[in-house]
DRENDO-1510 file (C-alpha; in Angstrom, 1 decimal, always signed):
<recs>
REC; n; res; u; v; w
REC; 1; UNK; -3.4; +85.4; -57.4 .
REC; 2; UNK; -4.4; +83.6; -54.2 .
REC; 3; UNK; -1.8; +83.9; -51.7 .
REC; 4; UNK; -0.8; +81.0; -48.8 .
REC; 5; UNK; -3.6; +81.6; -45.8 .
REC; 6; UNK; -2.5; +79.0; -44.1 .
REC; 7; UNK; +0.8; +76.9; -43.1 .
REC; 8; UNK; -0.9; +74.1; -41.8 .
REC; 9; UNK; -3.0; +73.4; -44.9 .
REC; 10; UNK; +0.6; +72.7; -46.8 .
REC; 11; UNK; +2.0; +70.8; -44.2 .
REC; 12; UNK; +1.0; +67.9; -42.4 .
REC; 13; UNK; +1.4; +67.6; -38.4 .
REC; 14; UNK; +3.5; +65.6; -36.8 .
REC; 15; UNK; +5.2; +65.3; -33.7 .
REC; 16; UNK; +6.6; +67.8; -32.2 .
REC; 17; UNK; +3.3; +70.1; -31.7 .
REC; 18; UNK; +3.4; +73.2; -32.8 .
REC; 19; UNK; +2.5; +76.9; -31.7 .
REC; 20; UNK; -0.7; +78.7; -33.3 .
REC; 21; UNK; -1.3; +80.6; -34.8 .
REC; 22; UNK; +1.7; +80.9; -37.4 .
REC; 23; UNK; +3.4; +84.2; -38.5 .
REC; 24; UNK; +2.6; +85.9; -41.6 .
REC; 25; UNK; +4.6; +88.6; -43.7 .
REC; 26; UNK; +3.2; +89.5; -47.2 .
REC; 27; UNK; +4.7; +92.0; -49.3 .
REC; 28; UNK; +4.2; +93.1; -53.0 .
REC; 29; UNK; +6.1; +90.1; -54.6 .
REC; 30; UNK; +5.4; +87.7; -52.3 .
REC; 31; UNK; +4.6; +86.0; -48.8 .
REC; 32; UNK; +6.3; +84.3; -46.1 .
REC; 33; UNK; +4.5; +82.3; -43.5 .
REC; 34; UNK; +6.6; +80.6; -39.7 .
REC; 35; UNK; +4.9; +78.1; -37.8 .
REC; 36; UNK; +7.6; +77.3; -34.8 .
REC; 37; UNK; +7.6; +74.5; -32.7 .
REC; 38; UNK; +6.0; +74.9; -29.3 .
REC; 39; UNK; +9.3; +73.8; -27.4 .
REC; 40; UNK; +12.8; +72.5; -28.3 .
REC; 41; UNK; +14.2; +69.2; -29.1 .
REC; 42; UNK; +18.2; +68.6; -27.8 .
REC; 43; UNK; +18.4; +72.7; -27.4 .
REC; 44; UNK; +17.3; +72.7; -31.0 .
REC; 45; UNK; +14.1; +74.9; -32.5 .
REC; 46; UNK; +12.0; +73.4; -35.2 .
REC; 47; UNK; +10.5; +75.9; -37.6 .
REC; 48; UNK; +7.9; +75.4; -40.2 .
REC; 49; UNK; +8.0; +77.5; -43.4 .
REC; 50; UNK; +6.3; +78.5; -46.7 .
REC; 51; UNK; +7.5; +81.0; -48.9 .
REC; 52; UNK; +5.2; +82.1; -51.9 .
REC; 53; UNK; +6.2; +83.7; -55.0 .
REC; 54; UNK; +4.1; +86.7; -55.3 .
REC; 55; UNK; +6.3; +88.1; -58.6 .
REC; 56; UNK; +6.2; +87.3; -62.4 .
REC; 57; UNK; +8.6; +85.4; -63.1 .
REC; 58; UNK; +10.3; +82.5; -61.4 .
REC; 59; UNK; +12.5; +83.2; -58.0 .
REC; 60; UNK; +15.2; +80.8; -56.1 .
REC; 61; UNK; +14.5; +80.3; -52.9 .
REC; 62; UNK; +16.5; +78.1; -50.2 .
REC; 63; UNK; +18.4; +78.2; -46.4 .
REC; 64; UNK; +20.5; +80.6; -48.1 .
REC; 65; UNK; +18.1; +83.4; -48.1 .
REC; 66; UNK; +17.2; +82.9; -44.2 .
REC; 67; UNK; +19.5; +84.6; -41.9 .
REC; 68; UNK; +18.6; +84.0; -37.7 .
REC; 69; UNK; +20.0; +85.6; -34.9 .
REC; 70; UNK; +19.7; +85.8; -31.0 .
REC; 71; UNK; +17.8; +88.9; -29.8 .
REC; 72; UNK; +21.7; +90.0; -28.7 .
REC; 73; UNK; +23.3; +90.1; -31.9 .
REC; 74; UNK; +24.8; +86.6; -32.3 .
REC; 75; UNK; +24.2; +84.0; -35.6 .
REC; 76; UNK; +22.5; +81.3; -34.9 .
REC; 77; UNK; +23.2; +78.6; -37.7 .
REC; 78; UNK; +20.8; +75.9; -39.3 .
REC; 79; UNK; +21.5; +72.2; -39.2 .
REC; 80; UNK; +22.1; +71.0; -42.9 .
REC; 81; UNK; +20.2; +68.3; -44.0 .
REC; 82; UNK; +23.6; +66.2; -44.8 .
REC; 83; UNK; +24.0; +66.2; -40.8 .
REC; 84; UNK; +20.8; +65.0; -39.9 .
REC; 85; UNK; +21.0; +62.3; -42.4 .
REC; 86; UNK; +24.1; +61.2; -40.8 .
REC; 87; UNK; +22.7; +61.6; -37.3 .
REC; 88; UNK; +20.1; +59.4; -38.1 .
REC; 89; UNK; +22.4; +57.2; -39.5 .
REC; 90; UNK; +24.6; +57.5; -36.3 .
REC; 91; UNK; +21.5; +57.3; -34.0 .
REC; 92; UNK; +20.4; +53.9; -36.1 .
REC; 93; UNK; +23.9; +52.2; -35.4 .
REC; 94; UNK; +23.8; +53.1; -31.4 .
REC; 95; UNK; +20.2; +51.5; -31.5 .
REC; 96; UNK; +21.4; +48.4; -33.4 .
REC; 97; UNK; +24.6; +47.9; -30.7 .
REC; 98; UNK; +21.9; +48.6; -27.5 .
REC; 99; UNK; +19.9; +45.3; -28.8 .
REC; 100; UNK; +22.8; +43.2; -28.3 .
REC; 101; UNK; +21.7; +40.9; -25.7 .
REC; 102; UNK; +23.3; +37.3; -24.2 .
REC; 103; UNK; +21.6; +34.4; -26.3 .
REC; 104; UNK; +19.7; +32.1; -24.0 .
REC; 105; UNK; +21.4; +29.0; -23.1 .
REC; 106; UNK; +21.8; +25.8; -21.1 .
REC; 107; UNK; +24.6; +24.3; -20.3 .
REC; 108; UNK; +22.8; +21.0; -19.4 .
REC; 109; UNK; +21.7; +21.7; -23.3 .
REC; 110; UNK; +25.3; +20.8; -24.5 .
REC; 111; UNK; +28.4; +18.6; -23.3 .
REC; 112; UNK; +30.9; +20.0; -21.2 .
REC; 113; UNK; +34.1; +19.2; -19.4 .
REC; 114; UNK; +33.4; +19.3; -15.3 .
REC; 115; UNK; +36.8; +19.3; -14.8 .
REC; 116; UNK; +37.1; +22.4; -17.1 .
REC; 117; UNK; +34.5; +24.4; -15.5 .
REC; 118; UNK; +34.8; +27.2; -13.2 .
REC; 119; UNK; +34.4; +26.5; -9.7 .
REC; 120; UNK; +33.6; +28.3; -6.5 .
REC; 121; UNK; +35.2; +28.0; -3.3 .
REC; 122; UNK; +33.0; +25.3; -2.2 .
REC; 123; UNK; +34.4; +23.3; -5.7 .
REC; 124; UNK; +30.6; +24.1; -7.0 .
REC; 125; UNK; +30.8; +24.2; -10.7 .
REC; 126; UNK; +29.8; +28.0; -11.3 .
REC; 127; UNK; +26.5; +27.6; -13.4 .
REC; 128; UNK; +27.0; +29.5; -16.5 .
REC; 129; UNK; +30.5; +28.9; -16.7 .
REC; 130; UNK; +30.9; +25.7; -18.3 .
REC; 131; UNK; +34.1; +24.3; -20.5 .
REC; 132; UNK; +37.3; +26.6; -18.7 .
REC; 133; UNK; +38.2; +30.4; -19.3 .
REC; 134; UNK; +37.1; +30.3; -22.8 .
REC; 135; UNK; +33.8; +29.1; -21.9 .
REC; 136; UNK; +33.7; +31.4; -18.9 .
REC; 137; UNK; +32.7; +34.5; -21.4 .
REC; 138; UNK; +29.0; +35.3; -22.3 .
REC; 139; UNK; +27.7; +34.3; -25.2 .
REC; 140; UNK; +26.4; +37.6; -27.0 .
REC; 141; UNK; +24.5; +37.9; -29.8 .
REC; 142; UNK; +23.3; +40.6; -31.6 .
REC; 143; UNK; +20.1; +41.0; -32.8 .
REC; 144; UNK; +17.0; +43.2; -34.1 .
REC; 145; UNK; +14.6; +42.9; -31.6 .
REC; 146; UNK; +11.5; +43.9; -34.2 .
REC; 147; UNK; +12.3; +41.4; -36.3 .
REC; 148; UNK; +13.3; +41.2; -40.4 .
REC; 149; UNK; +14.6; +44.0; -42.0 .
REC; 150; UNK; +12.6; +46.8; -39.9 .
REC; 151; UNK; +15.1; +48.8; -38.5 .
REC; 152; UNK; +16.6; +48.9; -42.2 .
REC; 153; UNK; +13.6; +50.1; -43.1 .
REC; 154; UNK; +12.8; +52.6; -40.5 .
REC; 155; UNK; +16.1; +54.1; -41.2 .
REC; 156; UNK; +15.3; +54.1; -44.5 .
REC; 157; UNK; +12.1; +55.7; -43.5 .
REC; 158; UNK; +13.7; +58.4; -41.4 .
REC; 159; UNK; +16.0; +59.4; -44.1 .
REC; 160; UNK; +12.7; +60.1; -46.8 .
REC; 161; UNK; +11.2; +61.5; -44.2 .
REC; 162; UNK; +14.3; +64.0; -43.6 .
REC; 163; UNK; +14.6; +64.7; -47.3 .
REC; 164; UNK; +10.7; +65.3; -47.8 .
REC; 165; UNK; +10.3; +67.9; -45.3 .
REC; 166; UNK; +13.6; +70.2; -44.5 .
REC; 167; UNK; +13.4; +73.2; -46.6 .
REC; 168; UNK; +15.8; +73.0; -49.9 .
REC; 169; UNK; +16.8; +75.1; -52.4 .
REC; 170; UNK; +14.7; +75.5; -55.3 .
REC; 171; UNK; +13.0; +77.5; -58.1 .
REC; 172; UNK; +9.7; +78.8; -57.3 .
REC; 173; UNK; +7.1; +79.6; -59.9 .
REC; 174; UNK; +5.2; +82.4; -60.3 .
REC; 175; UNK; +2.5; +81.6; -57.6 .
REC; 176; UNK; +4.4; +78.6; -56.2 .
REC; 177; UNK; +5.1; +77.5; -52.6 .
REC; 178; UNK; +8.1; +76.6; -51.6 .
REC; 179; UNK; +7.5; +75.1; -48.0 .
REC; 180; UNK; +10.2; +72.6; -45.3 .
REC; 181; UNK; +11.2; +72.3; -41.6 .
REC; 182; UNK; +14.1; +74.5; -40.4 .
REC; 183; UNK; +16.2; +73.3; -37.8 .
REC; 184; UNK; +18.7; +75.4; -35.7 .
REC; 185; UNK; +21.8; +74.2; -33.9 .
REC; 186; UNK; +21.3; +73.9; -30.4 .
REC; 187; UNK; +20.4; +77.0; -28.7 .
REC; 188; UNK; +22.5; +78.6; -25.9 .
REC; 189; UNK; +21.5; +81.9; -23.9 .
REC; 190; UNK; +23.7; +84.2; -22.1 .
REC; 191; UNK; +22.7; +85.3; -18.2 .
REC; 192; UNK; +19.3; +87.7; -18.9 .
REC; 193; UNK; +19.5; +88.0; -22.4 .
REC; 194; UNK; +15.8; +87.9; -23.9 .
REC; 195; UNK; +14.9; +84.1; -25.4 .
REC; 196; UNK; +14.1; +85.2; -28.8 .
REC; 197; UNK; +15.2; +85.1; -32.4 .
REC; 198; UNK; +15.0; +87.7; -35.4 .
REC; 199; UNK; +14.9; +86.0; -38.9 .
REC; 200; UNK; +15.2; +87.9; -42.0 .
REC; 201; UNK; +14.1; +86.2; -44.9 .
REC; 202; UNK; +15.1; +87.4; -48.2 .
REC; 203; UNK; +12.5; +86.7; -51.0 .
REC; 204; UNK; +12.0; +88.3; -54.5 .
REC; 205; UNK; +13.8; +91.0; -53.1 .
REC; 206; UNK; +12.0; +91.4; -50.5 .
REC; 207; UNK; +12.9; +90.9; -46.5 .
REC; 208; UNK; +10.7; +89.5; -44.3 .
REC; 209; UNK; +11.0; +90.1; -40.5 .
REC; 210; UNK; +10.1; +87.7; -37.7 .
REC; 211; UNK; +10.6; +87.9; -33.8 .
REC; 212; UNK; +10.1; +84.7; -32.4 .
REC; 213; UNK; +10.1; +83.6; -29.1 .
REC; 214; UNK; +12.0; +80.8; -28.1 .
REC; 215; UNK; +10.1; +78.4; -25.9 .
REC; 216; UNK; +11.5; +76.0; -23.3 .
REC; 217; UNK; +13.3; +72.5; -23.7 .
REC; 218; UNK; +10.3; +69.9; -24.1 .
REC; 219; UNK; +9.8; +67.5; -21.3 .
</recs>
């Protein structure tokens, strides 16, 4: 059987960039191959991953079987996939409140009530301010400013995109790959403690051991 040479073969670049060359661990049943990212997003680190079933017979395989800590000691969890959904989801809504923009307008477009309108101290009609108090407000209107249904669609998009490439559980045949994105929480550091993880990753009953280095925050 021809095991995984390479990570990047089974998954396709995209932003962020990532380190080179991956790490490899290959034991009798099978093989396990990280490509991290080459800095963090939001505190978080980004890790590609392929695991290969080296055995016989069909193996599970899934976030369950990874287990990441600090080079100290302490856990450091992975984001479910339901939580980036709903991020994106989140992260769509904020975007569609920050294109709400006041509707160009004229008032000499419209009628109006002079007599109505807010004034200055000079008793000059305040432009903008036509028709009283009620007219005194902005008119705001909210809007997409791509047009149509796109930012439907680019959530929509996102969301595939999410679901196509973090690592789920799942049966692996017998000299299948199961490959996805990890994602950790947000990484936090204590004084001089060394900037590095150790995953152990439990396949075929077999344990894979990486030390990775953390890199810095991209900027």
């Amino acid at each position: 059987m021809k095991l995984l040479r390479t990570l990047t073969v089974l998954l396709l670049a995209t932003s962020p960039a990532w380190a080179a060359p991956e790490l490899s661990s290959t034991k009798d049943h099978g093989r396990v191959s990280l490509l991290p990212a080459d800095s963090l997003s939001g505190g978080r680190f980004l890790i590609r991953i392929a695991a290969q079933n080296g055995g016989a017979a069909p193996t599970s395989f899934g976030v369950t079987d990874i287990h990441i800590t600090t080079a100290g000691g302490r856990a450091v969890a992975l984001v479910p996939l339901d939580k980036l959904i709903a991020e994106t989801h989140a992260a769509a809504r904020a975007n569609s409140r920050a294109q709400a923009n006041v509707a160009p307008h004229s008032p000499d477009a419209y009628s109006h009530d002079d007599a109505a309108a807010l004034r200055d101290s000079a008793g000059n009609v305040v432009q903008g301010n036509w028709g009283g108090a009620a007219g005194s407000a902005p008119v705001v209107q909210s809007y997409d400013a791509r047009g149509g249904g796109t930012a439907a669609a680019d959530e929509q998009a996102q969301v595939a995109a999410l679901r196509a490439g973090v690592l789920q559980s799942s049966t692996v045949p017998p000299g299948g790959v199961a490959a996805g994105q990890l994602v950790t929480e947000a990484l936090k550091f204590k004084g001089r403690e060394e900037h590095s993880l150790h995953i152990v990753i439990l396949l075929n009953g077999e344990q894979h051991e990486f030390d990775v280095p953390v890199p810095a925050e991209a900027r």
